[in-house]
N, C-alpha and C positions, 0 to 999 in steps of 0.2 A: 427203886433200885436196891435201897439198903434198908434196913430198921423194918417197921412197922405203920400202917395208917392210922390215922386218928379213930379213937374207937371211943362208940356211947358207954360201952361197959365200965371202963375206968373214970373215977371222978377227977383225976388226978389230970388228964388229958386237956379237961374242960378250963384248966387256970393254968397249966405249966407244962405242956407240951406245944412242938412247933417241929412244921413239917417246912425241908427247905430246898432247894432245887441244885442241880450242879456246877451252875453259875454263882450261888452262896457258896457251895463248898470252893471251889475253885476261889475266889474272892479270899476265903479264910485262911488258903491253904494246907486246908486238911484236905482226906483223905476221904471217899467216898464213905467205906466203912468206919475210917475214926471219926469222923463227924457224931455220929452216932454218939449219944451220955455229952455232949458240950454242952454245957449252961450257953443259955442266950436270953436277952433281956430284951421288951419292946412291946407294944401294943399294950403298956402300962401291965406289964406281966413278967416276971421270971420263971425260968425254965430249961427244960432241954431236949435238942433235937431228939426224936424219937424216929424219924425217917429223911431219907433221901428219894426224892422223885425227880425223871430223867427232865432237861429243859424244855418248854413247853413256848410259844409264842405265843403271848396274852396283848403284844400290840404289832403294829405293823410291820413288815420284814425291810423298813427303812430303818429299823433299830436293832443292837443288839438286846440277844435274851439276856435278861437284869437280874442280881440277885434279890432271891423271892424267898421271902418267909413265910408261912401261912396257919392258921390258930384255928381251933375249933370256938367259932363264933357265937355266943349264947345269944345276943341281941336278932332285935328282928329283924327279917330279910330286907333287904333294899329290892330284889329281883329272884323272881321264881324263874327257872328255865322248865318250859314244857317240850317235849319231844309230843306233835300232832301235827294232823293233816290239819293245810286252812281249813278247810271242810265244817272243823270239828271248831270250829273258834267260837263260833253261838254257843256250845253247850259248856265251853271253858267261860264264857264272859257271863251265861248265869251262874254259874257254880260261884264265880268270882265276887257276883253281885248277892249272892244269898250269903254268902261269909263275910265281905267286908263292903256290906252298901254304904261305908262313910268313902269307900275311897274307889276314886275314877281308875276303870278298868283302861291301862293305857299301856300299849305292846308292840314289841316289832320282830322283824323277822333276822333270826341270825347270819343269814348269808348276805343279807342288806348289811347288815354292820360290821361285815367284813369289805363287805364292798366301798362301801362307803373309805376305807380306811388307803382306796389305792382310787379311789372316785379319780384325781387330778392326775394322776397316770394314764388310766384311763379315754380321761379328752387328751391328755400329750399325744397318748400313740391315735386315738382318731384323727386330731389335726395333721399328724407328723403323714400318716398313711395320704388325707387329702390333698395337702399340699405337695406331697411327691410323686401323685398322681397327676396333678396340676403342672408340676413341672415337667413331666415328663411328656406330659400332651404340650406342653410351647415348644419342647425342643425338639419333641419329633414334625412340630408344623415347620418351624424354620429350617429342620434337616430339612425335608421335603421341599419346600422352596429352594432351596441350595442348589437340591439335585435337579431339579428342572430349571435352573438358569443354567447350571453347568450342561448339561446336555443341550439345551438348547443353543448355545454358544457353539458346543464340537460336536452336533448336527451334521458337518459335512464328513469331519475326522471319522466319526463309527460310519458312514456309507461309505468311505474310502477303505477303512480297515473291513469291512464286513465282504466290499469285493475282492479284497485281496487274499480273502478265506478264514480272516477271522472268526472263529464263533461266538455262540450269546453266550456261554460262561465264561469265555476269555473278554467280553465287552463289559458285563457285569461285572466281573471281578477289576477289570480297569479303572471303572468308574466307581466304585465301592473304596476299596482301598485309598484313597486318601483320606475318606470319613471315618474309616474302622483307625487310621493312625490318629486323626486327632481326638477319637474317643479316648484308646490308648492315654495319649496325653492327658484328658481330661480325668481319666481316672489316677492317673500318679500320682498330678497335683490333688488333685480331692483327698485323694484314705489319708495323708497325712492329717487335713482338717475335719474329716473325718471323725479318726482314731481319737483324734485330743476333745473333742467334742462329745464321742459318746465316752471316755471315758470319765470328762468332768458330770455328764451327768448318772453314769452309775456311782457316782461318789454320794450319790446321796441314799444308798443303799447299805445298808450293813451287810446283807447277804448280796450277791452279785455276782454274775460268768465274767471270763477272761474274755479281754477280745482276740479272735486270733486272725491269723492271717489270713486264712478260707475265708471268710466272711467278705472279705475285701476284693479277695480271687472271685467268689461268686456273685459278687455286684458288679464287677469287671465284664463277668464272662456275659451276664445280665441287656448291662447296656450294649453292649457287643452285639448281640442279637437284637435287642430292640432297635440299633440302628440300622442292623443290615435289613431288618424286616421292613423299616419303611424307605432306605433307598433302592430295596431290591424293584419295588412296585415300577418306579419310575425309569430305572438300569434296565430292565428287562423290556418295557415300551419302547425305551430307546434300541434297544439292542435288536427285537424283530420287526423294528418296522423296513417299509422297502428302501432299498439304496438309494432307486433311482429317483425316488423324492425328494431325498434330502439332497441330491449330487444337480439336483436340476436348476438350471440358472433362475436367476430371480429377476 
């Protein structure tokens, strides 16, 4: 962003230059470009910033980006980073093995150790997804039982109303509407438990969305249909069978 990168050409770079991010400058309270010529001291070295580079995320986005200093390293590598296809790893692990055969060829892949860094995220949102699948299959078994004892109770009531010229959307809609209100209800009381729920768990996010109120509209509007979908099945059975079945004495 500001300054200069570290460069082979200067000797000067190699013992007393330091490139630092905008989270150090921010932190010092300088100034993107006054940063630039500040003595800074550390990595058993004095010196002075020569650059400014924009902030970068070197751990996981459960943390804020940290201020970062960084030196032109004369010691030896700890990690070579290869850009190659797997493909090509045999011909990296001889070239590895004819320059350094005292030391074990041992490697991984960069997108595994990014992975790795949200791994227990990961199973959260698989369990969270199973088990809301799980619940949602019990409670639409018990909606369903509901509506087939309800119907089967007022059995006589839909062939009385059905001779009397009711139709199967006004029988349907009858017998639905109480379940769609205590979805309703069920959804009030929930977003509030909810809301405090997910928002204790984006707490452990440095980077993180708002939660907003849509989110809650559309789980609303969600289970709304999920119920009418499975009492409609049974509402509409009741609703075209014959009258004179249900009206006939027992």
């Amino acid at each position: 962003m500001e300054g200069r990168n570290l460069s082979d050409s200067l000797p000067t770079d190699k013992k007393a230059a330091f490139l630092v991010n905008e989270a150090f400058v921010h932190t010092m309270g300088w100034s993107n470009a006054g940063a630039i010529g500040q003595p800074i001291e550390g990595f058993d070295r004095k010196g002075n910033v020569v650059g400014v580079v924009k902030n970068f995320y070197y751990k996981s986005m459960h943390n804020l980006v940290e201020p970062l200093a960084m030196i032109y390293h004369t010691g030896a590598p700890w990690f070579i980073s290869v850009k190659v296809s797997p493909s090509h790893l045999p011909k990296i692990k001889a070239l590895w093995q004819r320059f350094f055969p005292d030391k074990v060829f041992d490697y991984s892949f960069l997108d595994e150790a990014y992975a790795a860094q949200y791994r227990k995220d990961t199973v959260t949102m698989y369990l969270f997804s199973c088990f809301t699948a799980l619940a949602i299959l019990i409670a639409c078994l018990g909606l369903y039982g509901l509506v087939a004892l309800m119907t089967a109770r007022r059995t006589k009531e839909i062939g009385i109303r059905k001779v009397l010229g009711a139709s199967v959307q006004g029988i349907v809609k009858l017998l639905s509407k109480d379940f769609v209100k205590l979805v309703l209800v069920a959804v009030v009381v929930a977003s509030p438990i909810a809301w405090w729920a997910m928002d204790k768990w984006l707490e452990n996010f440095a980077y993180r969305i708002d939660i907003e109120w849509w989110m809650f509209a559309a789980a609303g509007v969600a289970a709304v249909m999920i119920a009418l979908a499975t009492v409609s099945w049974q509402a509409i059975r009741a609703a075209v069978a014959n009258p004179v079945e249900s009206l006939r004495d027992e």
